[in-house]
N, C-alpha and C positions, 0 to 999 in steps of 0.2 A: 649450384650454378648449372649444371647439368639440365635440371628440369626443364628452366626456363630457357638453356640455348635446343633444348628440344623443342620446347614450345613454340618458340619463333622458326626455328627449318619447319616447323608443320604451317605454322600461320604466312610465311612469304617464301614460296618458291621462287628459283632465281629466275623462271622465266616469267612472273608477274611483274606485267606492266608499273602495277603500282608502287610493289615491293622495290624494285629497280628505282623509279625516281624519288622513292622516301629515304633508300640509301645514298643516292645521290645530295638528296637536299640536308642529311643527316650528317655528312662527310664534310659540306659547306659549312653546316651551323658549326660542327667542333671543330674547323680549321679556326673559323674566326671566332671563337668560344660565346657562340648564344644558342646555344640547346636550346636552354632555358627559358628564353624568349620566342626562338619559333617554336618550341614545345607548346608556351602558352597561346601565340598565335593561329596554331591547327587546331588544336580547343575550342577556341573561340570561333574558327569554323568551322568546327565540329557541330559546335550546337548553332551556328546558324543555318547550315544542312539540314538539321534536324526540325527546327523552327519555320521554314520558306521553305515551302510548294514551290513559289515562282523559282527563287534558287538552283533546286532540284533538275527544275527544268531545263532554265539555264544551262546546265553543265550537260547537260544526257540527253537534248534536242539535237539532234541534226538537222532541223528548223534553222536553229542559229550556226553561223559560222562561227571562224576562228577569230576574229576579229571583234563581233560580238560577245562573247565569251571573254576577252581580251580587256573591252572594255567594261564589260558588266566585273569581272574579279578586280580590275583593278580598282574600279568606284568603291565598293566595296570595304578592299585594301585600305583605301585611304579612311574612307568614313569609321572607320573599326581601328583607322592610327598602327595597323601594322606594321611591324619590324620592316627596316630596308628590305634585306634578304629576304624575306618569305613574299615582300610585296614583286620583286624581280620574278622569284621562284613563278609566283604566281602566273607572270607575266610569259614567261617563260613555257609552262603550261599551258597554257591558248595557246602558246605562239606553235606549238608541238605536236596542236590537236590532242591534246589529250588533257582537256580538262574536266571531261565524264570520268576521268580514275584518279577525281581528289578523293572521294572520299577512301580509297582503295590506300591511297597515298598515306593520307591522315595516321590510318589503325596501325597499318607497317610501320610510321616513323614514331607512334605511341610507343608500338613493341619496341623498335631499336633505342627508343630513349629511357625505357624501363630497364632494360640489362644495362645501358649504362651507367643508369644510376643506381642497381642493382636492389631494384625491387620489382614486385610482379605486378601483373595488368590481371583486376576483377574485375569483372563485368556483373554487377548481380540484377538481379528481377525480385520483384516482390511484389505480393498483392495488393498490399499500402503499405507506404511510408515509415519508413524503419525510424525508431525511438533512436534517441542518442544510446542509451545503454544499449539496444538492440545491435545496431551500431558498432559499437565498442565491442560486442561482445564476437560480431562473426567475425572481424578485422583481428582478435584474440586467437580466434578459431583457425581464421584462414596462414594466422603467422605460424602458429603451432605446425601445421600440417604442411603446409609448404618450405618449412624452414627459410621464408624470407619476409621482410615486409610487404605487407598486400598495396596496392594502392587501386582503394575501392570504388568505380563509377557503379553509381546507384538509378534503378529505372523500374517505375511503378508500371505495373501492366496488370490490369483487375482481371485479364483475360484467364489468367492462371488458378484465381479461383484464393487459394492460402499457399504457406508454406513459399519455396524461393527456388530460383532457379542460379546456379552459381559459372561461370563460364573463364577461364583460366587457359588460356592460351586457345589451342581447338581442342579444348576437353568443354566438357558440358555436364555438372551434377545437378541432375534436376529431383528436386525434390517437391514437386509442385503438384497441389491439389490435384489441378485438372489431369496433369499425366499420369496420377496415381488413377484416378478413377474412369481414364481412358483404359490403363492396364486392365482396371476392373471390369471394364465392357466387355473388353477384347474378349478376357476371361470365361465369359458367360456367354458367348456368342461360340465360343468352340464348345463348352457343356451341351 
């Protein structure tokens, strides 16, 4: 238990914006017991953050007002069938100006709903697409060594070259092609 409440005082300080309203909306969902559903609903725009350019925009334009922003989450909200609560939250969030720190919001209420269900947040990178045994095997690995269940968000990035890159709270083991043979540059540039 320790690790992991390390891990989150490193990943949300108390004076992040984001950290702050993901405890906030985090306090809401377990008064009226739906984690579990706005868990699933910050996922879901999770990956649509990640998927929409326009999106992105959206939220991190000063172009658009608060109003805009207000309307654009809430369209959204509804089209994607969001939980009441997260669709307010949402709303809420424009209404605030501060809907450029969802995604900030997002990874803070990941972390606080991972200690409360008392497992960890991976974040792994790979150069392609891990096998199911491959799979099975780091999630063996990661339980071993962390002494808790891992719960693994998996992301191809060819950028890296082979090998993986593993990220666990603000820790970072990188075991990855490309930084092994960036070391190796370095190496030979000071020779």
């Amino acid at each position: 238990m320790q690790l992991v409440s390390f891990n989150l005082a490193d990943d949300s300080k108390a004076t992040d914006v984001g950290a702050r309203y993901a405890q906030a909306l985090f306090d809401l969902a377990k008064d009226n017991d739906q984690i579990a559903a706005v868990d699933a609903d910050l996922k879901s725009l999770k990956a649509m953050l990640a998927e929409s350019a326009d999106l992105r925009t959206l939220l991190a334009s000063p172009a658009f007002d608060a109003e805009a922003k207000g309307k654009g989450l809430a369209g959204i909200a509804e089209a994607a069938e969001l939980n009441p609560l997260t669709k307010k939250f949402l709303g809420f969030l424009a209404a605030q100006r501060r809907a450029s720190a969802l995604r900030s919001i997002i990874t803070s209420f990941e972390a606080l709903s991972a200690v409360y269900r008392g497992v960890v947040s991976a974040q792994v990178t790979t150069a392609v697409a891990l096998t199911a045994a491959q799979a099975k095997g780091l999630a063996a690995a990661l339980r071993q060594s962390l002494g808790k269940d891992p719960e693994i968000e998996t992301r191809v990035d060819p950028s890296i070259l082979g090998g993986l890159k593993v990220r666990v709270g603000s820790r970072l083991y990188d075991a990855s092609l490309k930084s092994k043979l960036d070391s190796l540059k370095f190496a030979l540039k000071r020779a």
